[in-house]
C-alpha positions, 0 to 999 in steps of 0.5 A: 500500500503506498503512502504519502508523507511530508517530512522536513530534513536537515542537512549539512553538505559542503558545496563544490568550493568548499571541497576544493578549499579544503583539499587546497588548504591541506596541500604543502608548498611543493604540492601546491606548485604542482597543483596549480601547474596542473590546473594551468593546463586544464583550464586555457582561461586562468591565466599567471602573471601579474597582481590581483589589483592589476588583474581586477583593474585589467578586467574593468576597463571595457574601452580597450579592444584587443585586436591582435588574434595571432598573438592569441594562444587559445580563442574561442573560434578554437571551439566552434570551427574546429571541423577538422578534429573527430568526435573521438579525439574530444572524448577522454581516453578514447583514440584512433586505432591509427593514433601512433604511440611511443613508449619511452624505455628507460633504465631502471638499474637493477634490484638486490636480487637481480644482483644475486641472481646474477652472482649466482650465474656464476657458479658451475650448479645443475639446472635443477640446483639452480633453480632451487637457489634462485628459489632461495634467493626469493625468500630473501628480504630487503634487509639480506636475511632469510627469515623462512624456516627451511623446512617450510621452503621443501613443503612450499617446493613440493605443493607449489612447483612439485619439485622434491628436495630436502632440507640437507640440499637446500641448506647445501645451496644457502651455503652457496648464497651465502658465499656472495656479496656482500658478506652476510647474505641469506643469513637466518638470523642476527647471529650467524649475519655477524659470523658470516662477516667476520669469517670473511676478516680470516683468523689471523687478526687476535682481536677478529678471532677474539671477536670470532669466539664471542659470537659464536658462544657467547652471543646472548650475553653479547647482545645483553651487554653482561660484558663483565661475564664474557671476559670472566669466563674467556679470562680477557683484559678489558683493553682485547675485549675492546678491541674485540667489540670494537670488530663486532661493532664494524660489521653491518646488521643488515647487509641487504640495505647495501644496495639501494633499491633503483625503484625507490624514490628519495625523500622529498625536499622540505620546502618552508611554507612560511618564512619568520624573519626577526629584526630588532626584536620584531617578527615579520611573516610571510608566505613563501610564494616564489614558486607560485605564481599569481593567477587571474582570469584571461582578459580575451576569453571575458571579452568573448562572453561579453561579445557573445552575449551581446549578440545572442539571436544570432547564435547557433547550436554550436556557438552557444555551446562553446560560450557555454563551455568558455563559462564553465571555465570562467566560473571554474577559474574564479573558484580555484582564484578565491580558494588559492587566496582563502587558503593564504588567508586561512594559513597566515590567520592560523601562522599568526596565532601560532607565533603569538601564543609562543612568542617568547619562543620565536624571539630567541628560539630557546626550546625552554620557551615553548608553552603547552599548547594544543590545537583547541588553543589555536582553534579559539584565538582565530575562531577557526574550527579544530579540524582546520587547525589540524590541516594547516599544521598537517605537512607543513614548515616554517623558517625562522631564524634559528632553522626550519621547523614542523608546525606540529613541532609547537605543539605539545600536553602540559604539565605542573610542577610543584610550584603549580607552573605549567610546562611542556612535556618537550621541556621535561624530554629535554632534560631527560636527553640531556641526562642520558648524553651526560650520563657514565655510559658505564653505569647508566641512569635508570628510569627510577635514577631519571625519575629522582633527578626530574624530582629534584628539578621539582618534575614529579613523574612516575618511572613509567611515565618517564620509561614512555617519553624516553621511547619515544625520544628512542632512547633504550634502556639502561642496560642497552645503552651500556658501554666499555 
């Protein structure tokens, strides 16, 4: 049975312009250039050069004429008489089977287990070995080890492949590999990675042999630092127990990150988004903006609406759907214009009262400066909303006169100290770095010894709160950071 019903809703959606705002606002400087590099080839009537105020003045003055069509790269008889060009070059992704296309090789380089692969050409194997070999080689990670377990290598070989072999064959090959370069290739674990390289040194060095010993059967309390146990049983002076440590520490953990891999790309470059200049006390901000350029609307294709809009009885199909096209442009190029300067807008308001609220900090650049401060500070001082806040901090930097800084850098929790101060957690990390760097390496402080120094410095913390803001200054233990 049908039925009909009012019913009032209310909605909130965000308008096309808004959208493009915010996915602008989240873009750092480098991607922006591309970003606006992009909509300069789309779209023929955004045009760069110049300022806004000439742009506004250039499109109001209505007695000028231009009338030099050659110089003009787009017009928009370009729409409307354009015959010669097929339907289907207009639609996207869609070509003639007569269209010719070049793919443009280029070099690669080669991967680190194309470079076993072909050391392992190298060596006088049957086609049955060297394809287990090869096969080994796959199970190989990007840091050289062979993490696999060998046995589950056969099984995998005879459900997959449906080739039959053992576990004594394919650790008779893995010797092979593990014969290559660099040293310490195919090794199952940390352990035997370390033996491999240090066989490579030979015996005839005392402190490598020394080295040779510890690993091999005192590894545990090698990697434990019980330094003082491994030199009772071997009966060792401290002076060839460092030299042998000194051997060990020579050795590369993960011989695979010796071959850069030719597909990876490298890190981006860190591009200021603002620049803080301080003179005489005074901070002046700015927008980096010497890649961007300046944008306005093409003055020939505003003209052109006005021409044909003047005479719209004598227009036919064609003509009205290139006018409409040329309009949808215009409208699309005054968007991207006011989001562009609403996006400046928006990050120098929010820049601003980042600076303010840690204005101490700016002038001198002491980390001790800094202030507790959280995105619902920002949000309130410019009235912004807190997922704003978040997308301007988000991937962007600033430089100022004491380095280039993450915006996410300014902000951190706060906490009281006894004299019911309130500091920043970056404060207290701080002074825990510098305990550990000052600290006797061969008796590091605990956690409870940084808790009872933090104390004295009117810092009450517990042991676990102090474990956790040293992990994440990725400082190990005491027993780790232990040395001769």
């Amino acid at each position: 049975m049908l039925k009909q019903s009012l019913q009032q809703k209310l909605l909130q959606k965000l308008s096309p312009q808004q959208i493009q705002v915010i996915k602008l606002l989240e873009l750092p400087t480098l991607q922006l250039e591309e970003r606006i590099k992009k909509e300069l080839e789309e779209n023929p009537v955004l045009d760069e050069g110049g300022s806004d105020e000439a742009v506004q003045e250039d499109l109001q003055e209505d007695d000028q004429e231009i009338n030099d069509k050659d110089q003009e790269e787009f017009s928009l008889e370009d729409y409307m008489d354009d015959d010669d060009t097929p339907s289907y070059k207009l639609a996207a992704q869609n070509y003639s089977k007569d269209d010719k296309h070049e793919d443009i090789p280029f070099s690669g380089g080669t991967t680190f287990h194309e470079q076993l692969i072909s050391q392992l050409g190298l060596r006088i194997l049957s086609p049955e070995k060297a394809a287990l070999a090869e096969y080994l080689i796959g199970n190989i990670d990007e840091d050289g080890y062979l993490r696999r377990d060998i046995d589950s290598i056969v099984d995998d070989l005879a459900f997959s492949t449906g080739i039959d072999t053992s576990f004594e064959e394919l650790v008779e090959l893995l010797h092979v590999i593990q014969d290559f370069d660099p040293a310490g290739i195919g090794a199952r674990d940390l352990q035997e990675c370390l033996l491999l390289q240090i066989k490579r040194k030979g015996s005839h060095n005392p402190d490598v042999k020394l080295a040779h010993i510890i690993l091999k059967k005192h590894f545990d309390e090698f990697t434990r630092k019980h330094y003082d146990k491994i030199q009772k049983r071997l009966n060792i002076s401290d002076e060839d127990f460092k030299c042998a440590v000194d051997e060990i520490l020579k050795l590369n953990p993960k011989p695979g990150g010796a071959f850069v891999n030719p597909m990876s790309k490298p890190s981006p470059t860190i591009i200021p988004d603002f620049i803080l200049e301080e003179e005489d006390g005074e901070l002046n901000l700015s927008l980096n903006s010497r890649n961007v350029p300046d944008l306005h609307i093409s003055r020939s294709y505003a003209d052109m609406i006005d021409d044909y809009s003047k005479n719209k009885s004598n227009q036919s199909k064609d003509q009205k759907d290139a006018v409409m096209f040329v309009k949808q442009k215009l409208d699309s190029a005054k968007w991207f214009i006011d989001a562009i300067r609403q996006r400046q807008n928006t990050l120098m308001l929010s820049m601003k009262a980042i600076i303010d609220f840690q204005h101490d900090y700016f002038i001198e650049g002491d980390e001790k400066k800094l202030k507790p401060m959280i995105l619902k500070d920002i949000s309130e001082l410019t009235s912004l909303d807190i997922s704003t806040i978040s997308r301007v901090s988000n991937s962007k930097y600033i430089q100022t006169h004491f380095g280039i800084f993450s915006l996410k850098y300014f902000f951190s929790e706060g906490l009281q100290t006894d004299n019911g101060e309130e500091v920043s957690t970056r404060e207290i990390k701080n002074i825990l770095q510098e305990c550990v760097d000052n600290e006797d390496k061969k008796k590091p402080l605990t956690d409870d010894k940084l808790a009872a120094i933090l104390k004295e410095k009117s810092y009450v913390i517990a042991r676990r709160t102090v474990a956790k803001y040293r992990e994440q200054l990725n400082i190990p233990v005491a027993r780790l950071r232990k040395e001769l």
